[in-house]
MMTF fields as JSON, N, C-alpha, C and O atoms, coordinates in Angstrom:
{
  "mmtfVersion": "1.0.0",
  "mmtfProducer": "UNKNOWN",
  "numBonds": 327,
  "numAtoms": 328,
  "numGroups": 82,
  "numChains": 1,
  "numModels": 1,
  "chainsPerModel": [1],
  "groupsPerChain": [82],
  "chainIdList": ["A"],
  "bondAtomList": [4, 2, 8, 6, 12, 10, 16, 14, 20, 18, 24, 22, 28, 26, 32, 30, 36, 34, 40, 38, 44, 42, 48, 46, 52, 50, 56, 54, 60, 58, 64, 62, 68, 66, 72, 70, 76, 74, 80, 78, 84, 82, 88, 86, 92, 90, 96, 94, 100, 98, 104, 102, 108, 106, 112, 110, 116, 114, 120, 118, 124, 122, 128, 126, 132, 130, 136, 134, 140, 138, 144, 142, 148, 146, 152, 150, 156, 154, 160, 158, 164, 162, 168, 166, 172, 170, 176, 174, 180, 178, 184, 182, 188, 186, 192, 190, 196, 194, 200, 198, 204, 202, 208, 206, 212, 210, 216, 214, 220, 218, 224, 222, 228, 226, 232, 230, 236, 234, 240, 238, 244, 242, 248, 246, 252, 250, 256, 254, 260, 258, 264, 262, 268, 266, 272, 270, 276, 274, 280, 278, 284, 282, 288, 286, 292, 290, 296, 294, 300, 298, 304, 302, 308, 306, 312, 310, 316, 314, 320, 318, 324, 322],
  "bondOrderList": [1, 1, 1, 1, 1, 1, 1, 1, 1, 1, 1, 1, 1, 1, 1, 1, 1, 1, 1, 1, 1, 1, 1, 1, 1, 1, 1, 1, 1, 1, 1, 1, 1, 1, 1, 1, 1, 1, 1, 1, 1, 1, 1, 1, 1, 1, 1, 1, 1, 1, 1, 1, 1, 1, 1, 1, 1, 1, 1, 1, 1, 1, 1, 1, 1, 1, 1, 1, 1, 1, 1, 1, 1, 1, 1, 1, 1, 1, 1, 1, 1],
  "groupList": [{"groupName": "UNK", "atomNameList": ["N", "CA", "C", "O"], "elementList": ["N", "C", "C", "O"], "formalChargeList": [0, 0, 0, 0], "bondAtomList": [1, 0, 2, 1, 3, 2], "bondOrderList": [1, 1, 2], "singleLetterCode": "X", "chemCompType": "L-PEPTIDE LINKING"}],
  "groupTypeList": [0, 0, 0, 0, 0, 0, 0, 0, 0, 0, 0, 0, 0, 0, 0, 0, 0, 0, 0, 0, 0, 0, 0, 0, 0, 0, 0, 0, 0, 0, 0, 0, 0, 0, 0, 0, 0, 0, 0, 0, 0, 0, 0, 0, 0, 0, 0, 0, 0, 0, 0, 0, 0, 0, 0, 0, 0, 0, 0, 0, 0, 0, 0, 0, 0, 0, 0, 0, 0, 0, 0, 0, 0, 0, 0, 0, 0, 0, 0, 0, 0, 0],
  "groupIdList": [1, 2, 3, 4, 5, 6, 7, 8, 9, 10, 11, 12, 13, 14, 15, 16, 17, 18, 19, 20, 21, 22, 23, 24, 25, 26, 27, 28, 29, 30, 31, 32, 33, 34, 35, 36, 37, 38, 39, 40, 41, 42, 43, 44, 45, 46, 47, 48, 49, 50, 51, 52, 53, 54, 55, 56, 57, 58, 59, 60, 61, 62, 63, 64, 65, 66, 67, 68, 69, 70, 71, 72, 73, 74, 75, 76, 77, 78, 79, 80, 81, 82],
  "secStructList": [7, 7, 7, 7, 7, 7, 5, 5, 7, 7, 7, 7, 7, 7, 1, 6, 6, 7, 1, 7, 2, 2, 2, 2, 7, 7, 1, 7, 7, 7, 7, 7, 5, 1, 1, 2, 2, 2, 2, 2, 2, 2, 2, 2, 2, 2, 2, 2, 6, 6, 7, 7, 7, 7, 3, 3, 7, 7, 6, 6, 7, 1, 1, 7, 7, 3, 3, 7, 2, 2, 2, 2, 2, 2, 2, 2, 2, 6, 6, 6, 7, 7],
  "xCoordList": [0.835, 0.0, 0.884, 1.6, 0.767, 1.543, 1.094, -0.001, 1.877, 1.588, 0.97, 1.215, -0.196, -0.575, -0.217, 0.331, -0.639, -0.054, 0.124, 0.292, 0.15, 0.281, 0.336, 0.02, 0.899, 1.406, 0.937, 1.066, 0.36, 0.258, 1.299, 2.195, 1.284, 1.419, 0.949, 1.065, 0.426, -0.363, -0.193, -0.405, 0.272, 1.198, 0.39, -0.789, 0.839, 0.339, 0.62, 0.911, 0.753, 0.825, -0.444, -1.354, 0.219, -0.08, -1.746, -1.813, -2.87, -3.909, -3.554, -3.666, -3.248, -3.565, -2.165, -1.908, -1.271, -0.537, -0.994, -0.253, -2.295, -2.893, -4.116, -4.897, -3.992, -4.836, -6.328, -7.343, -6.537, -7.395, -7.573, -7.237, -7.938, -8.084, -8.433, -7.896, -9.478, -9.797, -9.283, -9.727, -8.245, -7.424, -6.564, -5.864, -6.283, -4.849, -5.262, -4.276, -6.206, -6.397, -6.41, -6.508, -6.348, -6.289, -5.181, -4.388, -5.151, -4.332, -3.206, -1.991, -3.991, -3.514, -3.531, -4.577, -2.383, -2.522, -2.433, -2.431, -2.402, -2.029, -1.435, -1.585, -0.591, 0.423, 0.647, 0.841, 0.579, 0.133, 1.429, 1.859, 1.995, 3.779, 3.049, 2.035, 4.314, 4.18, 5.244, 4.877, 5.941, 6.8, 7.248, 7.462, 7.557, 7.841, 8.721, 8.307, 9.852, 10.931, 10.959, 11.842, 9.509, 9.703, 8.736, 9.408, 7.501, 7.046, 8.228, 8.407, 9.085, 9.929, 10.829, 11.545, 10.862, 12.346, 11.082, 11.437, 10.09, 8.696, 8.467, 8.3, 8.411, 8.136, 9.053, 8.838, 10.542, 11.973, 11.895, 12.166, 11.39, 11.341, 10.323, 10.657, 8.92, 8.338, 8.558, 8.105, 9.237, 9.638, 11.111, 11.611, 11.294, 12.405, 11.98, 12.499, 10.717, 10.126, 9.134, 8.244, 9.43, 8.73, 7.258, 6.655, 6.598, 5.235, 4.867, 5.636, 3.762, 3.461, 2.967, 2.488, 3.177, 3.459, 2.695, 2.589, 1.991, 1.835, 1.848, 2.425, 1.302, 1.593, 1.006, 0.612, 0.893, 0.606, 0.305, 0.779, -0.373, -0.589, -2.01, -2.847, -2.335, -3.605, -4.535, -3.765, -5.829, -6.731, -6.846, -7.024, -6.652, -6.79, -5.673, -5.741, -4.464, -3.159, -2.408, -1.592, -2.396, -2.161, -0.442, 0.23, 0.099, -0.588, -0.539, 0.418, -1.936, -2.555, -1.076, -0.544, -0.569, 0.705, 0.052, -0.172, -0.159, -0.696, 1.003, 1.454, 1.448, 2.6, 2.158, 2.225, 1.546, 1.059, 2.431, 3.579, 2.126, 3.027, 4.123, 5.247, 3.846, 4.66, 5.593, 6.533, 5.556, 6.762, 7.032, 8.247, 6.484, 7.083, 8.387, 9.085, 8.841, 10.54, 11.614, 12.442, 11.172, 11.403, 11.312, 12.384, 10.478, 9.585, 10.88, 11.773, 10.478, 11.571, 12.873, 13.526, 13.506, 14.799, 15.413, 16.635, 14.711, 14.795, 16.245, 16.726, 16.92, 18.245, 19.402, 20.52, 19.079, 19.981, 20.242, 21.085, 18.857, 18.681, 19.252, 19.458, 19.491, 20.055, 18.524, 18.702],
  "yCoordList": [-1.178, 0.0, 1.247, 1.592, 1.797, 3.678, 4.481, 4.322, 5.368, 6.54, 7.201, 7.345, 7.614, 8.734, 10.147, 10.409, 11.411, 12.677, 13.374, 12.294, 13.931, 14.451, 16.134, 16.592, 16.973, 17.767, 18.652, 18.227, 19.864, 20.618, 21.727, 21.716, 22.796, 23.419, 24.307, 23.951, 25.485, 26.341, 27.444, 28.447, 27.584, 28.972, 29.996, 30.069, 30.719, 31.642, 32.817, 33.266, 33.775, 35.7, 35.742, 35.045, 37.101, 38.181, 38.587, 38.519, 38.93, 38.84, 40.355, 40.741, 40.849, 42.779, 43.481, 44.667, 42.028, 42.929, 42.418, 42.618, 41.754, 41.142, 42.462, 42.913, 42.913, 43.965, 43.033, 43.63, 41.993, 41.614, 39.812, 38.916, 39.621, 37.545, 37.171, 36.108, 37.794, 36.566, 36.588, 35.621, 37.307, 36.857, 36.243, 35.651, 36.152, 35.054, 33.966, 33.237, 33.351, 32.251, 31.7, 32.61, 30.408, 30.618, 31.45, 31.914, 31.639, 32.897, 31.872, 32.063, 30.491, 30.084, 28.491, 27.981, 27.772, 26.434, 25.076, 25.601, 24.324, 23.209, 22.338, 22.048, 21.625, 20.631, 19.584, 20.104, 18.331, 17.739, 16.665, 16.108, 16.422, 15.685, 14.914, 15.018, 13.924, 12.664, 13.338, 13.312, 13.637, 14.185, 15.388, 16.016, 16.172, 17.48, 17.827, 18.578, 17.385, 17.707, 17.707, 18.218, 16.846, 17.05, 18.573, 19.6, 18.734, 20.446, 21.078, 21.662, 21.255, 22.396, 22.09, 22.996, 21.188, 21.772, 22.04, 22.367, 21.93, 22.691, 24.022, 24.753, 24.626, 25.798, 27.055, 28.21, 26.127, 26.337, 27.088, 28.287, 26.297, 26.198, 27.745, 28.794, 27.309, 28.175, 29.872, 30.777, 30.052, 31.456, 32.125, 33.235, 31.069, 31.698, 32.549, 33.576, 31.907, 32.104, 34.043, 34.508, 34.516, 35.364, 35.119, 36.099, 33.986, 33.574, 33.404, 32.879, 33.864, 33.803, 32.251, 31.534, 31.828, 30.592, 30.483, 31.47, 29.113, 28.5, 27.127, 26.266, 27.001, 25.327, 24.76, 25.462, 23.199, 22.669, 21.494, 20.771, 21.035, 19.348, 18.779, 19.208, 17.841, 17.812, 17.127, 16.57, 17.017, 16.555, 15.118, 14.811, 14.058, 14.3, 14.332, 14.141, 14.546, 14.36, 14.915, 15.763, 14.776, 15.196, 15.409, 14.61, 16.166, 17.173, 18.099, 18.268, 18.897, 19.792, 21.024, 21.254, 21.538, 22.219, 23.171, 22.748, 24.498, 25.535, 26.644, 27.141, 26.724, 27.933, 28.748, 28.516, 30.07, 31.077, 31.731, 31.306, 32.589, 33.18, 33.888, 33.822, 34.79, 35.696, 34.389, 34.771, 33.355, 31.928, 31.326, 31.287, 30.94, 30.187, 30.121, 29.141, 31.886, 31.372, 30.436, 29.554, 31.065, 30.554, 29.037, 28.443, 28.462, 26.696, 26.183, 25.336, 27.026, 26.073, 26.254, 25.214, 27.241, 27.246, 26.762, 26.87, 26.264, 25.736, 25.154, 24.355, 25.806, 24.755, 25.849, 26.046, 26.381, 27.207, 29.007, 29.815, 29.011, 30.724, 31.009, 30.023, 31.948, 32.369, 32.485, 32.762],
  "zCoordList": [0.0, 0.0, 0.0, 0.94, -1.011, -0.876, 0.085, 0.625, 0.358, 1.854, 0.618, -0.579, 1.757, 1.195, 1.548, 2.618, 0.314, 0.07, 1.968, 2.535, 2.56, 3.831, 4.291, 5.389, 2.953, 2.658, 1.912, 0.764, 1.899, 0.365, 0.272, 1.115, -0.764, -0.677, -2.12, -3.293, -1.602, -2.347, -2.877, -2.194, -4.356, -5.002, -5.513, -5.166, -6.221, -6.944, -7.211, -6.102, -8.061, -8.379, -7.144, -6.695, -6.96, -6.084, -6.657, -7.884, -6.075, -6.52, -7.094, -8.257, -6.33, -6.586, -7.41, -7.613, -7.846, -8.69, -10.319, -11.281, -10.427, -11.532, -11.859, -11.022, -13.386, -13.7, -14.147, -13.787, -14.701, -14.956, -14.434, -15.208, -13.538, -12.924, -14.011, -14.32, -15.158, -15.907, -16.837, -17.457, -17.701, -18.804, -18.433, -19.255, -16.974, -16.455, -16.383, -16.277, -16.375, -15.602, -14.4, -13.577, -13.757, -12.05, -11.714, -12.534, -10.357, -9.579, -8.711, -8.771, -7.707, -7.175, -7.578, -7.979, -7.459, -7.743, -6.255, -5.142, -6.26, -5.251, -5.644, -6.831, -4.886, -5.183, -3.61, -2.511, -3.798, -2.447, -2.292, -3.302, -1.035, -1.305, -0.17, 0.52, -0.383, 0.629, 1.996, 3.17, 1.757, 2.664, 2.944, 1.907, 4.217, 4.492, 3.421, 2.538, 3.393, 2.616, 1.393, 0.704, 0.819, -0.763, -0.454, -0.555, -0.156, 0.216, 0.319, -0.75, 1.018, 1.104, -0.034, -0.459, -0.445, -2.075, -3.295, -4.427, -3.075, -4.155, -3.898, -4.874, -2.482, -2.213, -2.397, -2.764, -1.856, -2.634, -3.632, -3.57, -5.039, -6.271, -6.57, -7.121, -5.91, -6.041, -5.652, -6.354, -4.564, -3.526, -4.68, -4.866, -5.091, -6.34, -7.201, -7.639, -7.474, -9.005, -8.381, -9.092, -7.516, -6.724, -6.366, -5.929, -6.482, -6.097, -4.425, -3.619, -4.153, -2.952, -2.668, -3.547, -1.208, -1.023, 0.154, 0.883, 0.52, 1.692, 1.963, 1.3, 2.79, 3.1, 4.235, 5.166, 4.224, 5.485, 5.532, 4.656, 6.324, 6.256, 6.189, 6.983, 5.293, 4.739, 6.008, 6.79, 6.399, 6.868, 6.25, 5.072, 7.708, 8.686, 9.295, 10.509, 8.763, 9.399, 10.722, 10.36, 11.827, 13.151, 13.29, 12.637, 13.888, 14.069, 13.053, 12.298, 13.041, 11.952, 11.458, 12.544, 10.748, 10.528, 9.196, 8.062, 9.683, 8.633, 8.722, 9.754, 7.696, 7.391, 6.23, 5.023, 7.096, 6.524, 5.515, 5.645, 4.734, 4.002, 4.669, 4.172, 6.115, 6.829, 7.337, 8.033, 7.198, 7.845, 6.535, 6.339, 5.76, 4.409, 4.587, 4.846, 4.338, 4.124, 5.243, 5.02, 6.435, 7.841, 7.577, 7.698, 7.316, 7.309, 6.002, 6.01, 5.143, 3.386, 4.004, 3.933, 4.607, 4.481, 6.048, 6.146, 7.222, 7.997, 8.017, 7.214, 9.26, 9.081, 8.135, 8.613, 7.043, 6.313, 6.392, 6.002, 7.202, 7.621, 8.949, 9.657, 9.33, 11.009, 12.233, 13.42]
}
């Protein structure tokens, strides 16, 4: 049996630096990992690309782990920041 996903994390452009939502298409996407560490080398990926970022751990998974945008960088770079 495979583990299941545990993890999301949720990207996207900035709503209010977009002049029109509906010629862009969606704003925000999701992406769901089996493991912390694959989330943080995605969010990595993503915080490069200048996209706003969050994250956390899917329902029903204990304990519950929400990383709002003001921690993202704090959470991905864990271990490499001061």
């Amino acid at each position: 049996m495979t583990q299941a996903d545990i993890w999301y994390v949720a990207y996207g452009h900035d709503r209010t630096l977009k002049t029109d939502v509906r010629a862009t298409g969606p704003v925000r996407s999701t992406r769901t990992f089996k493991s912390e560490a694959d989330a943080k080398a995605f969010a990595k990926q993503i915080l490069a690309q200048g996209m706003s970022v969050t994250a956390g751990t899917l329902n029903p998974h204990q304990p519950k782990q929400v990383i709002g945008g003001s921690q993202i960088e704090r959470w991905a770079y864990a271990g490499l920041m001061p």
